[in-house]
matplotlib code that plots the C-alpha trace (Angstrom):
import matplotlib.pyplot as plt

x = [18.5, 20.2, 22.2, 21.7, 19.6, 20.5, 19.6, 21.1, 18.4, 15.2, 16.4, 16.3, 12.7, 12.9, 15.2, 12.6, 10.4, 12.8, 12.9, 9.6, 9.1, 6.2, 4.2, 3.9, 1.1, 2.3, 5.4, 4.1, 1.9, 5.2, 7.0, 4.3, 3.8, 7.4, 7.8, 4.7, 6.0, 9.5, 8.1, 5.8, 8.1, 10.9, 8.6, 9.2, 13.2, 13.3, 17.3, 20.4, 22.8, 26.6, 29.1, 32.6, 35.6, 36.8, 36.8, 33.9, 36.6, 37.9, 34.1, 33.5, 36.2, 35.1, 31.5, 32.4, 31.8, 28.3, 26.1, 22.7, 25.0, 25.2, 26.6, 23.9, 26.0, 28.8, 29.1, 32.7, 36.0, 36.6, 32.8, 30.6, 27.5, 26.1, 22.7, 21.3, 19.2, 20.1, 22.6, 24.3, 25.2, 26.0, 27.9, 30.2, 30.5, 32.4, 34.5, 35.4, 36.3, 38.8, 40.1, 40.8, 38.2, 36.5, 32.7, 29.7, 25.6, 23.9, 20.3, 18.1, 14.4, 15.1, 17.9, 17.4, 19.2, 19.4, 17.6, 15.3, 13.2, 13.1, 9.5, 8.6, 10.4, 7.3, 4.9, 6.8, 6.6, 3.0, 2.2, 4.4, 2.1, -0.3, 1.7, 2.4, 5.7, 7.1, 10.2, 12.3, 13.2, 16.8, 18.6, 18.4, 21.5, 20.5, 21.7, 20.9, 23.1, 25.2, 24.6, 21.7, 18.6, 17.2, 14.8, 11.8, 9.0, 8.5, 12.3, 12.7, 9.8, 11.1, 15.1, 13.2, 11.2, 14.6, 16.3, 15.3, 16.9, 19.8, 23.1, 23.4, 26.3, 26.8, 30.7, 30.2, 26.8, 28.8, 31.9, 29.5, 27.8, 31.7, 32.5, 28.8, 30.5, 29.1, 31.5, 29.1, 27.6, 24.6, 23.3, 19.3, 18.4]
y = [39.0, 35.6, 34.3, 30.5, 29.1, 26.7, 24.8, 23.1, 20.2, 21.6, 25.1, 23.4, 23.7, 27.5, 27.4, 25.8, 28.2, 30.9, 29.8, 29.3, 25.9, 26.3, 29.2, 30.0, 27.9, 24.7, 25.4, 25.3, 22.2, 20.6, 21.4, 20.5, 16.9, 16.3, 17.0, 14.8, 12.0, 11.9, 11.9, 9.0, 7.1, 7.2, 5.6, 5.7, 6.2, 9.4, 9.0, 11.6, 13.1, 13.7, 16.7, 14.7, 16.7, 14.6, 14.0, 11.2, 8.4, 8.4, 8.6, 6.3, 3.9, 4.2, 3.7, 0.1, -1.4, 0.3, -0.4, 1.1, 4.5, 6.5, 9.5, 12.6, 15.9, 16.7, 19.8, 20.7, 19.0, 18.8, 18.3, 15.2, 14.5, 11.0, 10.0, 6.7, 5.5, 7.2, 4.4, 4.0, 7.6, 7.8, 4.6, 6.4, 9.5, 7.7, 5.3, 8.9, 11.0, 8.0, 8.0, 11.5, 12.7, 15.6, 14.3, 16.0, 15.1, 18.2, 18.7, 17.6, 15.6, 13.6, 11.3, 13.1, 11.8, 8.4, 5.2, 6.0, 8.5, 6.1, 5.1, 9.1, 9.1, 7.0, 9.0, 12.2, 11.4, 10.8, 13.9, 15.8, 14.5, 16.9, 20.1, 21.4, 22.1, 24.7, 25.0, 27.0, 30.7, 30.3, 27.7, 25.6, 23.4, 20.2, 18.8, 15.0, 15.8, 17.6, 20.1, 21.7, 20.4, 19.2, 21.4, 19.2, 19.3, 15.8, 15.2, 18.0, 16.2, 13.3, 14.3, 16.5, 13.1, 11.4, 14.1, 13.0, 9.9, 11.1, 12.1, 16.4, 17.0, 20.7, 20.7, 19.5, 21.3, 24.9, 23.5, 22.8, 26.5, 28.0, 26.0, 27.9, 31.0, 31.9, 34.3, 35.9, 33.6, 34.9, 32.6, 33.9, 32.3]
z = [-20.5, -20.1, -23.1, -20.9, -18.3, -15.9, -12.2, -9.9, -8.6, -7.8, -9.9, -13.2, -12.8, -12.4, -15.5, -17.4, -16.8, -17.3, -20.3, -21.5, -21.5, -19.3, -17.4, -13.9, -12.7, -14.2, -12.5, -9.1, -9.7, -11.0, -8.4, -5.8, -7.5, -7.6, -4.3, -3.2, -5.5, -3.8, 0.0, -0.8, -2.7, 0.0, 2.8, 6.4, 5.6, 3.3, 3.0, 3.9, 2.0, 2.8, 0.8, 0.8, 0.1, -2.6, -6.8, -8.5, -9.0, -5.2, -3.7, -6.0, -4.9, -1.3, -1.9, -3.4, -0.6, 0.4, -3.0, -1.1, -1.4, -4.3, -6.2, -6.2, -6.8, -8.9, -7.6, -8.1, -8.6, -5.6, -4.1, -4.7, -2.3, -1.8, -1.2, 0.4, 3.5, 6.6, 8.3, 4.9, 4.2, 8.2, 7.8, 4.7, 6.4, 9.0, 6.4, 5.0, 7.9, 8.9, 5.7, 6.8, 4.0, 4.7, 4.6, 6.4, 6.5, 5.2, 6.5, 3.8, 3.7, 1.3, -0.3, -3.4, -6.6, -5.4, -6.7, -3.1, -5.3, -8.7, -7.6, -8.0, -11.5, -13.1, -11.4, -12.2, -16.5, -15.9, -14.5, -17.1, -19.7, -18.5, -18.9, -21.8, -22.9, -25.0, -26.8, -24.7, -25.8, -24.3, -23.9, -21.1, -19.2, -17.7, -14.8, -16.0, -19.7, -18.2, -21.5, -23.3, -23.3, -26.7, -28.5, -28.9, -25.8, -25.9, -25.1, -22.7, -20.6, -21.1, -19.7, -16.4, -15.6, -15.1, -13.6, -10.0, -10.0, -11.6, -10.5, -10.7, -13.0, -12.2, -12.5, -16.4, -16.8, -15.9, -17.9, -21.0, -20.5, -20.6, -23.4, -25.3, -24.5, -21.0, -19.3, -16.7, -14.0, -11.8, -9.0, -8.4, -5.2]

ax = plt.figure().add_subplot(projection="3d")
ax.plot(x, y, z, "-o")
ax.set_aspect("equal")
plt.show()
């Protein structure tokens, strides 16, 4: 029995429902209207993503100069993906490596957690309106906070909605569940 919950990405979802917060059917007709959402929103150019070797302030220094690129992953101290359309992340990928950063496409549909899946954020808090929520019966670590969730429903629906747009802050979300007391860490995947 897990004293915490937590996802990373698409896993917060199973958290949720790890949790409580909803049952088993509503979370596969989550999952498969999030997933619908995000390939329509993304058009003809569903977006890459690239893992660069490398803290949030120096990828965040190089992608200055490329605005269409963003931040997706926190993943580590040392790890942060970006996300963008397909020439852009190429285009960084290339700025990094001869910058002699580490930086490498990983094989992904989507540009997930990147303003190219926004328009699937709207659609996304729609569609939650018609699940019901429950408080959950553990707590639950978000990837958007980068801490618990709240306890109300409402505001649990409200912080998964944005949570596909949004940067994942793993490295602060597993540094928030040590700081709860979390000692043990098992990865179910």
């Amino acid at each position: 029995q897990p004293d915490f919950v937590a996802g990373h990405s698409y896993g917060e979802l199973l958290a949720l429902w790890r949790a409580g917060v909803f049952d088993a059917d509503a979370l596969q007709r989550i999952s498969l209207a999030r997933g619908r959402f995000m390939d329509q929103a993304t058009g003809p150019d569903s977006g890459a993503m690239a893992a660069v070797i490398a803290d949030q302030p120096a990828v965040e220094e190089m992608l200055r100069g490329l605005p269409d690129v963003s931040i997706a992953n926190l993943n580590s101290p040392r790890q942060t993906v970006i996300s963008g359309p397909t020439t852009a992340v190429e285009r960084a990928v290339e700025m990094f490596i001869h910058r002699g950063i580490n930086a490498k496409r990983i094989p992904v549909a989507c540009a997930f957690h990147s303003p190219l899946v926004e328009p699937a954020q709207r659609r996304l808090a729609e569609f939650l309106e018609t699940v019901e929520f429950k408080p959950a019966q553990t707590s639950v670590y978000s990837n958007t906070l980068g801490g618990p969730y709240p306890g109300d429903p409402a505001e649990i629906r409200r912080v998964l909605s944005q949570q596909l747009a949004q940067p994942v802050r793993f490295t602060q979300e597993v540094e928030s569940l040590y700081a709860a007391g979390a000692r043990i860490f098992v990865e179910a995947g």
